[in-house]
Backbone as CSV, one residue per row, in Angstrom:
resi,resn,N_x,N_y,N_z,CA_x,CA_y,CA_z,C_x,C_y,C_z
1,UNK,125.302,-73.429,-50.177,126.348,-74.449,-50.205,126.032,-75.453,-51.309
2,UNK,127.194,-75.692,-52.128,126.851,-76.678,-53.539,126.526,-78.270,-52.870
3,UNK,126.594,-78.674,-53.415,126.314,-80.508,-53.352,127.728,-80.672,-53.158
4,UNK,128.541,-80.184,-53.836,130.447,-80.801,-53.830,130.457,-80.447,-52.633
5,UNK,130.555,-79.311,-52.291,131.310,-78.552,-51.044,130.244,-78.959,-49.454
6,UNK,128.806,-79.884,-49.644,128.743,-80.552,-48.996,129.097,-81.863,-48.609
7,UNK,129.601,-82.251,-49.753,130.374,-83.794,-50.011,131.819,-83.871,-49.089
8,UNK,132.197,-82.299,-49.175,133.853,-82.661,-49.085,133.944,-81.770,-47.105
9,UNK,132.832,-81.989,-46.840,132.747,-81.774,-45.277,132.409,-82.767,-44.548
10,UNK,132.892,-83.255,-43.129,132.768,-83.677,-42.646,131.272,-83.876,-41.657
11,UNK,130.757,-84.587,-41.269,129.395,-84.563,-40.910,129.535,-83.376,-39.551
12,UNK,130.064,-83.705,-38.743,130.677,-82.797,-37.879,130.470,-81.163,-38.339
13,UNK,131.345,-81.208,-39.303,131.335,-79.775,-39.450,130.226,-79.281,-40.405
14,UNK,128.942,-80.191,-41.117,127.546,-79.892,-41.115,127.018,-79.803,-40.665
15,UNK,127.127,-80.329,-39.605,126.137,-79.710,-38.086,126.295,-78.471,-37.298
16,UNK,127.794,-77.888,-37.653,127.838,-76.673,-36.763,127.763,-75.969,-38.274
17,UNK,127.303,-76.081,-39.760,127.139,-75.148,-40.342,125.405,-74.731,-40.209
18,UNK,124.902,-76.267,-40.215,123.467,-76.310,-40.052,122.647,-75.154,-38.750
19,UNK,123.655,-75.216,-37.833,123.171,-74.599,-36.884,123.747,-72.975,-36.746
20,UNK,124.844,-72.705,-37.581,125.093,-71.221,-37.888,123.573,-71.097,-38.942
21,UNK,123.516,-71.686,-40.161,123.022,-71.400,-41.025,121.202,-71.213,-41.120
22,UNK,121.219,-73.164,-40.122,119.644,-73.431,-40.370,119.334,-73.335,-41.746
23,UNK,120.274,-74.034,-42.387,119.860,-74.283,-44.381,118.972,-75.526,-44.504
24,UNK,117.657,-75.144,-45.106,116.735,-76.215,-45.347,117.394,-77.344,-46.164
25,UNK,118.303,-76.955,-47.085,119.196,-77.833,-48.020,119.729,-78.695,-46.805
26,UNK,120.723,-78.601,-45.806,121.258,-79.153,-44.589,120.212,-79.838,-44.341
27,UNK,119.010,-79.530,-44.074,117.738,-80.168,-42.850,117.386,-81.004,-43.521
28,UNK,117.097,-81.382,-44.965,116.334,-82.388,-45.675,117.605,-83.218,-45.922
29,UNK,119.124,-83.319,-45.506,119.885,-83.651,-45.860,119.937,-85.038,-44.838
30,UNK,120.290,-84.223,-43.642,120.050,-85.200,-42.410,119.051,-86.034,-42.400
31,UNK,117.791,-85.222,-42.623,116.360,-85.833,-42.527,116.998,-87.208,-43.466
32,UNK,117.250,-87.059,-44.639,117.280,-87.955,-45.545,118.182,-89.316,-44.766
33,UNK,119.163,-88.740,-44.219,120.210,-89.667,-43.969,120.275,-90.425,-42.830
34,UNK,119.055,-89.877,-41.972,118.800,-90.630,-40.732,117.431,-91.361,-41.071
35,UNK,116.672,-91.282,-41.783,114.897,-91.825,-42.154,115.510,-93.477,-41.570
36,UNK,116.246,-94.066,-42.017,116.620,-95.333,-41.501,116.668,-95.335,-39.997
37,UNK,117.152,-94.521,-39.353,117.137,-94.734,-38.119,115.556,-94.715,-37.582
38,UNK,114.518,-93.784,-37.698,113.129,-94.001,-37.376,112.523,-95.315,-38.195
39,UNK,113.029,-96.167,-39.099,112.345,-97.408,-39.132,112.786,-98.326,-38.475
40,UNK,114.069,-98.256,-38.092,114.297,-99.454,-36.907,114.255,-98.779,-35.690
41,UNK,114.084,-97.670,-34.791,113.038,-97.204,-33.660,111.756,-97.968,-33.654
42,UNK,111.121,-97.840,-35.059,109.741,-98.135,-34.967,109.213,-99.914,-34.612
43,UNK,110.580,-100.601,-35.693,110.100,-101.774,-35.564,111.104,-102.242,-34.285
44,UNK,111.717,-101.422,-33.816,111.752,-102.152,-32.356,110.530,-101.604,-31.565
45,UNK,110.117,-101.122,-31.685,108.575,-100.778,-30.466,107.184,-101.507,-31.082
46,UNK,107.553,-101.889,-32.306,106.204,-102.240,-32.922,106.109,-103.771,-32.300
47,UNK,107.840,-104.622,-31.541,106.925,-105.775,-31.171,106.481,-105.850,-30.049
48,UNK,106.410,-104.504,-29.451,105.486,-104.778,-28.042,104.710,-104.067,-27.978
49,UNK,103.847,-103.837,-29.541,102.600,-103.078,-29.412,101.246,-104.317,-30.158
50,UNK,100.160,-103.573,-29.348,98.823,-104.399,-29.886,99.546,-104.599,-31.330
51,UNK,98.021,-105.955,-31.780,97.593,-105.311,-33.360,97.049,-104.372,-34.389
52,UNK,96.660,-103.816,-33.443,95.362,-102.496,-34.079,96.686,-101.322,-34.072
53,UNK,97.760,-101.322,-33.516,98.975,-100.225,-33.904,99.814,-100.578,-35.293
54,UNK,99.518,-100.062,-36.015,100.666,-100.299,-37.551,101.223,-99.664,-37.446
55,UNK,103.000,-100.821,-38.335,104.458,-100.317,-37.858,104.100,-98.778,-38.736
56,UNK,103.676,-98.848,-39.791,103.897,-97.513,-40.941,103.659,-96.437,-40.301
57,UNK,102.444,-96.859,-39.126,101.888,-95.259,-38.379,103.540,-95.379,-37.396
58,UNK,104.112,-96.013,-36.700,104.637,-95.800,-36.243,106.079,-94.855,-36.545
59,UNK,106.207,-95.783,-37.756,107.156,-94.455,-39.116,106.868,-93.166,-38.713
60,UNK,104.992,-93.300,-39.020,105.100,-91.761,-39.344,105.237,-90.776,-37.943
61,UNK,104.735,-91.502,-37.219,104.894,-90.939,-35.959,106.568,-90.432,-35.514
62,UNK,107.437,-91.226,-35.723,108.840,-91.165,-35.287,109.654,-89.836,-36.266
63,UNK,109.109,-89.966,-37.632,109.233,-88.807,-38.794,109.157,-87.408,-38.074
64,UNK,108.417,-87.243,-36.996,108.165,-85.988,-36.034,109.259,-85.599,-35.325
65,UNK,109.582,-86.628,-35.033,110.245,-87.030,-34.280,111.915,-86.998,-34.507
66,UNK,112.519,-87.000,-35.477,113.547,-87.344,-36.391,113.453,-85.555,-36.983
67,UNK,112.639,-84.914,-37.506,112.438,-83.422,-37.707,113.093,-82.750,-36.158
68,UNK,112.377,-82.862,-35.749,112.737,-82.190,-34.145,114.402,-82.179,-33.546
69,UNK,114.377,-83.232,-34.008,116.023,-83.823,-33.255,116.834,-83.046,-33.942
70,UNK,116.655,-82.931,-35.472,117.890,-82.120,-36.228,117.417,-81.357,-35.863
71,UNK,116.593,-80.650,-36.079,116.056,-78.905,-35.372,117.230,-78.570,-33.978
72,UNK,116.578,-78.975,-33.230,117.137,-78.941,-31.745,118.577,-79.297,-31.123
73,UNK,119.565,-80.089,-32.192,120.498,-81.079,-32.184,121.616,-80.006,-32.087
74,UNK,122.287,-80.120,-30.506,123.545,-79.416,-30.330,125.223,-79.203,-30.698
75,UNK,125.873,-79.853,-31.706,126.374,-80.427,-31.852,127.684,-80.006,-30.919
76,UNK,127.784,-79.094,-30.623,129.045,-78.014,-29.222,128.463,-79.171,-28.352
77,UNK,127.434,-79.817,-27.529,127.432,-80.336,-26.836,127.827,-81.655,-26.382
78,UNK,128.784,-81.864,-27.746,129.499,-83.303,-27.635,128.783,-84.860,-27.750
79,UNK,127.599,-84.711,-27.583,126.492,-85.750,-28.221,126.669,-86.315,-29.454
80,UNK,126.326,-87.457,-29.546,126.370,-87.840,-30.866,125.203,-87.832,-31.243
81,UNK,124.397,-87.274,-32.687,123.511,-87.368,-33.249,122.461,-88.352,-33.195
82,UNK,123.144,-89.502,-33.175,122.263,-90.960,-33.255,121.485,-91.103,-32.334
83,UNK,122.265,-91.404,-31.024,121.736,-91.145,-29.632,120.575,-90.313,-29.188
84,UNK,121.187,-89.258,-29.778,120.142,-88.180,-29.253,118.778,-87.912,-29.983
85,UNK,119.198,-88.661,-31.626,117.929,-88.876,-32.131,116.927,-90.072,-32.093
86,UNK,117.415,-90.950,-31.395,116.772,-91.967,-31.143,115.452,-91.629,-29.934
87,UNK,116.169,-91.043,-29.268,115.922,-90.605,-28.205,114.186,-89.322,-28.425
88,UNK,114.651,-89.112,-29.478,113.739,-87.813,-29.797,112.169,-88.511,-30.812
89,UNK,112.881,-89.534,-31.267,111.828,-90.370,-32.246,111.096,-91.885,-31.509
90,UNK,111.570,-91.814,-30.496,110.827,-92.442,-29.862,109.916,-91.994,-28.762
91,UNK,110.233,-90.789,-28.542,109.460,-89.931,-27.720,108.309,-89.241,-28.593
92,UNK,108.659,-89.001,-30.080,107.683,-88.417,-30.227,106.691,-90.055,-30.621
93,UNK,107.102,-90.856,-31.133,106.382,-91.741,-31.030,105.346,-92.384,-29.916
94,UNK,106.010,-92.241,-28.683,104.835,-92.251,-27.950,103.988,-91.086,-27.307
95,UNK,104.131,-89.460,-27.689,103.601,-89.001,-27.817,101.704,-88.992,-28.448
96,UNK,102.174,-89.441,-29.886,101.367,-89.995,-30.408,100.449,-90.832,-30.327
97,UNK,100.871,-92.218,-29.581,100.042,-92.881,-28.684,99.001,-92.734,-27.685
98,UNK,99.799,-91.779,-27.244,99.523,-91.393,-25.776,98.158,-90.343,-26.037
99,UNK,98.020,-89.577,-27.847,97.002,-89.154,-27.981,95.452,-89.997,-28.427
100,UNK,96.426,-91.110,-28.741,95.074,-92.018,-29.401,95.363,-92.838,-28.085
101,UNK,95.277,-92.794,-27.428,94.853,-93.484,-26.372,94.239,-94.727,-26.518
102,UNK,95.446,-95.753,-26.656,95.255,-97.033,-27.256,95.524,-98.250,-26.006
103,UNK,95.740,-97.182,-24.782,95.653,-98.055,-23.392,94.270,-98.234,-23.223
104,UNK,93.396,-99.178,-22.322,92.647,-98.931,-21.870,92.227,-98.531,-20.449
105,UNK,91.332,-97.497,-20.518,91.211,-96.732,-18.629,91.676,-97.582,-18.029
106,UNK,90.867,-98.753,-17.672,90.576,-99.337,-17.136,92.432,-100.165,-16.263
107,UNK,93.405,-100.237,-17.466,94.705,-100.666,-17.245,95.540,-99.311,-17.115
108,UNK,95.058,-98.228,-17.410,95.716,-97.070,-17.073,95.336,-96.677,-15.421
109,UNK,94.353,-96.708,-15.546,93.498,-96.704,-13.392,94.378,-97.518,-12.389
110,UNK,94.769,-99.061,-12.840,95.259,-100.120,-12.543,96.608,-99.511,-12.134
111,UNK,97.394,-99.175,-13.305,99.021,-98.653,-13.274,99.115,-97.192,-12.264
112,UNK,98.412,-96.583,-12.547,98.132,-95.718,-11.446,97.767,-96.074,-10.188
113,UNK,96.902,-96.392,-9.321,96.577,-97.636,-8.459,98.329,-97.603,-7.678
114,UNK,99.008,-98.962,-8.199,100.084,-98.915,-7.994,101.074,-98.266,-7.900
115,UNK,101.136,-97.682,-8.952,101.857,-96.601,-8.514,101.789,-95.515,-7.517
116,UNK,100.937,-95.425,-6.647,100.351,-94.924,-5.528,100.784,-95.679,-4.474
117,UNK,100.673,-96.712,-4.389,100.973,-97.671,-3.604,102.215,-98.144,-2.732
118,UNK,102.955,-98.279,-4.378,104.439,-98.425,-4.179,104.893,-96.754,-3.856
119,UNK,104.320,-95.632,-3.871,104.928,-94.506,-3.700,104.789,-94.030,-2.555
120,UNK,103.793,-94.510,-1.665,102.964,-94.208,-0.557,104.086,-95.175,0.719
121,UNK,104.258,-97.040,0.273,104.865,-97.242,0.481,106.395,-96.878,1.007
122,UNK,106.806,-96.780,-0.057,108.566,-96.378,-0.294,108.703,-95.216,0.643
123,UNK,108.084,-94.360,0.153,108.021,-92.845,1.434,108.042,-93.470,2.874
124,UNK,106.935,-94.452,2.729,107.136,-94.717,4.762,108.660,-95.660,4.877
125,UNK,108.510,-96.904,4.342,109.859,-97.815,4.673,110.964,-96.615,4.150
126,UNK,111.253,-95.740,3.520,112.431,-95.203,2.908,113.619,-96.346,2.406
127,UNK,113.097,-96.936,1.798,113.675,-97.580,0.513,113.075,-98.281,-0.332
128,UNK,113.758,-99.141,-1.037,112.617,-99.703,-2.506,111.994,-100.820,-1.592
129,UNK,110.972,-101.060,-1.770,109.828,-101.932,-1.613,110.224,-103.391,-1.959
130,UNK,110.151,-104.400,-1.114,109.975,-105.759,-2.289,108.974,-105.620,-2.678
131,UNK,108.303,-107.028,-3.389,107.488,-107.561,-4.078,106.509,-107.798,-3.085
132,UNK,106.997,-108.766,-1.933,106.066,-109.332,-0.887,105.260,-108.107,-0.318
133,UNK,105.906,-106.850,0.057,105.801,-105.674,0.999,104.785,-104.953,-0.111
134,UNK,104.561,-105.540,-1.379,103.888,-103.957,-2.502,102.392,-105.193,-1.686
135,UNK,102.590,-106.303,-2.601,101.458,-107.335,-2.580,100.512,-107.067,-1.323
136,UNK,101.408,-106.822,-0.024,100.588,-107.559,1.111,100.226,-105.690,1.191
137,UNK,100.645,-104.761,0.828,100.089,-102.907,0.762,98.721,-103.328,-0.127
138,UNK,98.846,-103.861,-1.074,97.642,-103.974,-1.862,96.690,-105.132,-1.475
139,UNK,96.892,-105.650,-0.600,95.840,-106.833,-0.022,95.866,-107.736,-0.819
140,UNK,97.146,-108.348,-1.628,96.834,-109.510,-2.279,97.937,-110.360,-2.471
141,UNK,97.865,-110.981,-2.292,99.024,-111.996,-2.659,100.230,-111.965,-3.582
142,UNK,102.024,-112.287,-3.353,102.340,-111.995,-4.344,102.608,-112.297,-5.602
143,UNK,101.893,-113.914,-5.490,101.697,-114.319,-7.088,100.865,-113.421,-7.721
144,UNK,99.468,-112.842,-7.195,98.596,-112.051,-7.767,98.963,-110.695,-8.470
145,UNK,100.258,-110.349,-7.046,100.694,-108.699,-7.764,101.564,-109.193,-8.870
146,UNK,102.272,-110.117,-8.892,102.940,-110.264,-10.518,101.783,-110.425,-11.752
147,UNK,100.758,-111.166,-11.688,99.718,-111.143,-12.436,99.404,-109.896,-12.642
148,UNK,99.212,-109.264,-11.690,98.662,-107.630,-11.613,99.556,-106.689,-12.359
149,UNK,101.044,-107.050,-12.351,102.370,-106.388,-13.273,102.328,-106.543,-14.708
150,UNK,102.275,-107.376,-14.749,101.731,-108.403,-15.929,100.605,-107.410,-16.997
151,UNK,99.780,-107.233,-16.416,98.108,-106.890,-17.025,98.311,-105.374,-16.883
152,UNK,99.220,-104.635,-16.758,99.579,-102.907,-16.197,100.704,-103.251,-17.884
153,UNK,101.403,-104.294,-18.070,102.679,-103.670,-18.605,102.781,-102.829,-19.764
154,UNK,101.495,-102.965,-20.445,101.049,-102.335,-21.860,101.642,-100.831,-20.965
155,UNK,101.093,-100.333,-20.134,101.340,-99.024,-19.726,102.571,-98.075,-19.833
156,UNK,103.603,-99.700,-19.417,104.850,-99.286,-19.718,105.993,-99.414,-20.535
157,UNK,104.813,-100.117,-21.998,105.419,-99.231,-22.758,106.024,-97.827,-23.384
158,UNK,105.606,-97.155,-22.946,105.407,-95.521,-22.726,107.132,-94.989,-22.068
159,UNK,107.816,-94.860,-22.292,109.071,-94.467,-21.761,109.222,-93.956,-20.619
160,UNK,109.942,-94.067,-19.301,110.103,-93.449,-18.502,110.201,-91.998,-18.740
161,UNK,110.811,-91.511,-19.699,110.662,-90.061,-20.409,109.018,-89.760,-20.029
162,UNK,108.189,-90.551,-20.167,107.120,-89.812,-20.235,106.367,-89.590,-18.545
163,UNK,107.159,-89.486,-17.946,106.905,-89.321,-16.301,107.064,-87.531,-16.451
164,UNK,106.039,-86.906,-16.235,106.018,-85.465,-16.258,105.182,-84.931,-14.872
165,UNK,106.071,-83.268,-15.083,106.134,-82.906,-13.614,105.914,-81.408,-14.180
166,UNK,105.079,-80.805,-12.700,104.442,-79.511,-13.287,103.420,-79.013,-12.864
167,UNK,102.706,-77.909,-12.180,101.522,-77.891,-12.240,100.028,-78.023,-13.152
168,UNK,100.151,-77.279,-14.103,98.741,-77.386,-14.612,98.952,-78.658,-15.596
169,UNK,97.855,-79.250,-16.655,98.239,-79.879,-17.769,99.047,-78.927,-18.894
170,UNK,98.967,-77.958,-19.617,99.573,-77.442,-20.415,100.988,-77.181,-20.260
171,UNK,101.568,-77.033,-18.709,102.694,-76.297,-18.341,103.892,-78.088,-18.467
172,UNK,103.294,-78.886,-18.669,103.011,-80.112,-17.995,104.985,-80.123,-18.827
173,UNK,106.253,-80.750,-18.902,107.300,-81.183,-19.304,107.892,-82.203,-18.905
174,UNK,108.013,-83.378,-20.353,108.648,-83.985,-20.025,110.300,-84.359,-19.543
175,UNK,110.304,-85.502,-18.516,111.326,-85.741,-18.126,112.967,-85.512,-19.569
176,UNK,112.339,-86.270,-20.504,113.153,-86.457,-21.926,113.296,-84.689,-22.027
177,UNK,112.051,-83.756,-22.048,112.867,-82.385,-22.377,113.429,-81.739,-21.265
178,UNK,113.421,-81.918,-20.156,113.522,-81.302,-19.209,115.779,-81.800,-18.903
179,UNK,116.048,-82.511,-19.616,117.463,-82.722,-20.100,117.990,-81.946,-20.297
180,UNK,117.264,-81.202,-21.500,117.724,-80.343,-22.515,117.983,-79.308,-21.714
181,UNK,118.773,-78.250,-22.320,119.060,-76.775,-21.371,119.166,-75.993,-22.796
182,UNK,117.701,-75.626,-23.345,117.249,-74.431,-24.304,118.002,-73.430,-23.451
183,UNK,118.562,-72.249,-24.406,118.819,-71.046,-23.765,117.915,-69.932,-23.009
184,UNK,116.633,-70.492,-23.640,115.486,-69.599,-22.846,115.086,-70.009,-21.736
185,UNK,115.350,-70.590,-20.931,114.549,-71.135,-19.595,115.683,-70.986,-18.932
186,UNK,114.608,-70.233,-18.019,115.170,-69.073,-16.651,116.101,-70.190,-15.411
187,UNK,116.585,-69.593,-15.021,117.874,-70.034,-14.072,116.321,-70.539,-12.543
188,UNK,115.181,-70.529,-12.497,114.842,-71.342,-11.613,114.438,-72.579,-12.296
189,UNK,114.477,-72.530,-13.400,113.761,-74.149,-14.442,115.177,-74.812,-14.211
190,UNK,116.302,-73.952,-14.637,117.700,-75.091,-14.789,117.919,-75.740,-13.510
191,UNK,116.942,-74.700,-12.042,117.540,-75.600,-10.641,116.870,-76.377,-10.423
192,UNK,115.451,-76.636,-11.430,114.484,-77.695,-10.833,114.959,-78.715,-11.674
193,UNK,115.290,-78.495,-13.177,115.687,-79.790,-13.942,116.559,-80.391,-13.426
194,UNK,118.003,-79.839,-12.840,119.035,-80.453,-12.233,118.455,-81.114,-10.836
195,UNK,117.456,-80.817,-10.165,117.011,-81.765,-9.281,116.004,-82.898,-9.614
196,UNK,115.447,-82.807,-10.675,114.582,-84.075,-11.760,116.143,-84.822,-12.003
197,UNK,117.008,-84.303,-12.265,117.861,-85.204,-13.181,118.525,-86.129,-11.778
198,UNK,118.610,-85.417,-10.627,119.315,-86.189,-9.424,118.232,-87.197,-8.897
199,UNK,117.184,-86.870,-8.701,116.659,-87.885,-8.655,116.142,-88.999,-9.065
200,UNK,115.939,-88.479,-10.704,116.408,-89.769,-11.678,117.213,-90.771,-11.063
201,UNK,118.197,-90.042,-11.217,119.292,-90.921,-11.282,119.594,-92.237,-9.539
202,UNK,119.216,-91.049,-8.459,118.962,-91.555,-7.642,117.806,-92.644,-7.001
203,UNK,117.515,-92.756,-7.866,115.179,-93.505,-8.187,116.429,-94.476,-9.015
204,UNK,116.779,-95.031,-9.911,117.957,-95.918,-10.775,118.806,-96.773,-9.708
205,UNK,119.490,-95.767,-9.138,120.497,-96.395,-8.443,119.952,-97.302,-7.250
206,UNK,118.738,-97.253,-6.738,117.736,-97.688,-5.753,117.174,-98.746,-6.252
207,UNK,117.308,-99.103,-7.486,116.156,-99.977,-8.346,116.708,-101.553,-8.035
208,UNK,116.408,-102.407,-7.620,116.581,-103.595,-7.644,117.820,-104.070,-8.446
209,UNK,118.595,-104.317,-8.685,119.821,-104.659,-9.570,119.315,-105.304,-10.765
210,UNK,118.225,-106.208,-10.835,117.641,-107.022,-12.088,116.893,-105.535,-13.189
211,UNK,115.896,-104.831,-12.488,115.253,-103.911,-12.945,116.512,-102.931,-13.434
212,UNK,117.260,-102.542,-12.675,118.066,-101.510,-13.252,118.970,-101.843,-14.646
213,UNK,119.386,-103.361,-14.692,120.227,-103.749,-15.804,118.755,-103.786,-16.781
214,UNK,117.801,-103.879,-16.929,116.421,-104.114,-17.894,116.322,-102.582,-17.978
215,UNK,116.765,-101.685,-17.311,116.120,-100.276,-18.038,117.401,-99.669,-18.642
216,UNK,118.532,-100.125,-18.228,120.153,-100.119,-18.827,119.963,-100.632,-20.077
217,UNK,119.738,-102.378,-20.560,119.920,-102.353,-21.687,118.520,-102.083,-22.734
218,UNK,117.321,-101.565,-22.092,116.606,-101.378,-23.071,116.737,-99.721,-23.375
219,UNK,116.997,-98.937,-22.592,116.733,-97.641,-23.047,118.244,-97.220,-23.585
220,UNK,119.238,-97.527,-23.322,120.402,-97.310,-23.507,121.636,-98.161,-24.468
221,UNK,121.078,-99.200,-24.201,121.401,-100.621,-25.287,120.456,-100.650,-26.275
222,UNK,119.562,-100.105,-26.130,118.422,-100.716,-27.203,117.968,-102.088,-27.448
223,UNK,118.095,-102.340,-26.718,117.768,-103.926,-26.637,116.237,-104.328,-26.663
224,UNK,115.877,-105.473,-27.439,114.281,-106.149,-27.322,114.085,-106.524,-25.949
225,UNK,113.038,-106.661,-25.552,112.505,-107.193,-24.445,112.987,-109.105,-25.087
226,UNK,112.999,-109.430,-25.717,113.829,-110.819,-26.019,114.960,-111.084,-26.245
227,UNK,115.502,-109.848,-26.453,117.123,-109.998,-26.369,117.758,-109.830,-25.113
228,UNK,117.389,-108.845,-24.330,117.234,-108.377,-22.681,117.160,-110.106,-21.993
229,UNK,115.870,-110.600,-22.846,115.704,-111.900,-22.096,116.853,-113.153,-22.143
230,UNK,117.563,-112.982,-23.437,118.797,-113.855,-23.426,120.140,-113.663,-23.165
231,UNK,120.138,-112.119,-22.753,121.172,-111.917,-21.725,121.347,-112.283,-20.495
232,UNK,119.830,-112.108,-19.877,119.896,-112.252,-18.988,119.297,-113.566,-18.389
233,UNK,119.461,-114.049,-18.966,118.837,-115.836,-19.470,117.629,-115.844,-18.372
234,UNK,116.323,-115.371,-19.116,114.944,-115.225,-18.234,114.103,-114.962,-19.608
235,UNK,112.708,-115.842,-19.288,111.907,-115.265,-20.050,111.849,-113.744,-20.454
236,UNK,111.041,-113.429,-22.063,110.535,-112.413,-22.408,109.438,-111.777,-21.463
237,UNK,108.942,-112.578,-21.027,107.665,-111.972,-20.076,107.975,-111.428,-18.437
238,UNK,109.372,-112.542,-18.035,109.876,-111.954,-16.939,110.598,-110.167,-17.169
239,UNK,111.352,-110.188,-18.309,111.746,-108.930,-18.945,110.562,-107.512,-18.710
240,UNK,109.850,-108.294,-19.199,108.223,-106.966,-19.374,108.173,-106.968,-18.011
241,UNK,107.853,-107.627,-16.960,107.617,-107.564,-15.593,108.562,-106.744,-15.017
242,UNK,109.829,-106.762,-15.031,111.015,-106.255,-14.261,110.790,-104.713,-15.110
243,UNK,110.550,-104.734,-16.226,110.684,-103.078,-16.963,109.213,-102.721,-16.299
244,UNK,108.247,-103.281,-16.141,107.372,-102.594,-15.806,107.099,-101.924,-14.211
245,UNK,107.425,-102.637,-13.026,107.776,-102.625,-12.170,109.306,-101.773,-11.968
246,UNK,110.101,-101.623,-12.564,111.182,-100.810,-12.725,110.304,-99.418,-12.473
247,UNK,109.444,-99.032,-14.207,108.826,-97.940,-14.604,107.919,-97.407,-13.073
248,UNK,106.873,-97.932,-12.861,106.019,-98.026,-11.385,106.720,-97.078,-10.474
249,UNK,107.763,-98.182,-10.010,109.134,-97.500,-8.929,109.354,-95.945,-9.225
250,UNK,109.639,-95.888,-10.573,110.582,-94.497,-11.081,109.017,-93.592,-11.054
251,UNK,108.095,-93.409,-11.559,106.813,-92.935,-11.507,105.843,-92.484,-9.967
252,UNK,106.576,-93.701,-9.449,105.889,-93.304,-7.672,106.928,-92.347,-7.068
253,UNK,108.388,-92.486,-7.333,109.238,-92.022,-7.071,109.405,-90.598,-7.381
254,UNK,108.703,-90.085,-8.545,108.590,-88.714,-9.130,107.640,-88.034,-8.602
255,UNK,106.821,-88.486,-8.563,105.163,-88.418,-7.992,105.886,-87.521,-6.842
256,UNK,106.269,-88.551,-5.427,106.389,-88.039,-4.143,107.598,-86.415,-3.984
257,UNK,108.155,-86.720,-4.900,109.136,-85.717,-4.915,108.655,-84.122,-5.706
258,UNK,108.069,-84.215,-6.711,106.720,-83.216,-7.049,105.607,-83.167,-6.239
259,UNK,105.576,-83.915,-5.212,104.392,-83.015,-4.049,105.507,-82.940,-3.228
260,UNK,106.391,-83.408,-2.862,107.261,-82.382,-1.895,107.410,-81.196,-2.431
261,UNK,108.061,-80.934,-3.828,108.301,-79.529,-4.303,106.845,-78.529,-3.882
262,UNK,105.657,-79.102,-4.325,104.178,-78.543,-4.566,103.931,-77.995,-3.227
């Protein structure tokens, strides 16, 4: 395909040539035309990361990320590109993280901890937990468990996407791919994803009304944890608390429902 006769097509109908064709000319095309979108992914995650994380690694990290999406990118499936690549470059971005292991145990033990807690919880009361009911499960007070939310939230930075279900580590899939419906995965994967996806959704609809609008406009709005905060006229730090405690919920919530399956 010339340069003209890619000019005089519609983006639309480059995507269903890209995917008859799979033309590297097409792939470096997109690549090219979305690279903007993985630098503002990045520098929205870069302000709620340490200092020792640089935005550039974060670039490069999302660059994986942004490859993949056009690779994989359905366009019959009525999605819009953007969306779905955002979606893909921020996942692989914390992929990446998640290998340099830039949490420490010690706050990863912690987030786990709780999340046990509140999951162990919720199973007996059968519904969401307050605050008072997690605190007084954990023997401490509930000014302390907000302190305790607080000192976990680095954890959740990490996307709810990254709540994975599975037996061994290798077999291990995330929530973010487990969306997808590749043509190769057998008609018992499509009945377990469609029950990950109901209970998603059902673990959401359960969520406190404050927490649920904080995982609404950050994962779906894209919103800063400071912009979140002036919508919803509340500190930045109350923001991190409600997303983190949101995350917890949805994580204990997966947990119990993968040892029911197990």
């Amino acid at each position: 395909m010339t340069a003209v006769e890619i000019e005089e097509k519609t983006e639309d109908e480059l995507w269903l040539e890209y995917k008859r064709t799979q033309s590297i000319e097409l792939r470096d095309r997109f690549i090219r035309q979305y690279m903007p979108l993985v630098k503002y992914v990045a520098g929205k995650l870069a302000i709620r990361m340490p200092g020792n994380v640089e935005f550039e690694d974060l670039v490069s990290f999302g660059q994986f990320g942004l490859l993949d999406a056009v690779k994989k990118f359905d366009p019959e499936r009525g999605n819009k590109f953007k969306t779905y690549a955002v979606t893909r470059i921020r996942g692989a971005i914390y992929d990446e993280l998640r290998q340099l292991d830039w949490i420490p145990r010690s706050v990863r033990q912690k987030a786990r901890e709780m999340e046990e807690v509140i999951g162990r919880l919720e199973a007996k009361l059968g519904r969401t937990a307050t605050d008072a009911e997690i605190a007084e499960a954990m023997g401490i007070t509930e000014a302390e468990f907000h302190q305790e939310v607080l000192k976990v939230s680095g954890t959740s930075v990490i996307s709810i996407s990254d709540v994975r279900y599975a037996g061994d580590e290798a077999d291990h899939i995330s929530i973010g791919d487990s969306l997808e419906s590749p043509v190769s995965l057998g008609p018992e994967f499509i009945v377990e994803r469609e029950a990950i996806k109901q209970v998603i959704a059902e673990a959401i609809n359960e969520l406190p009304e404050k927490e649920k609008m904080v995982l609404i406009l950050y994962y779906h709005e894209d919103l800063t944890f400071k912009e979140i905060g002036q919508v919803l006229n509340v500190s930045e730090s109350r923001i991190s608390q409600l997303h983190t405690k949101a995350n917890l919920r949805l994580r204990a919530k997966l947990t119990n429902m993968r040892k029911g399956i197990m």
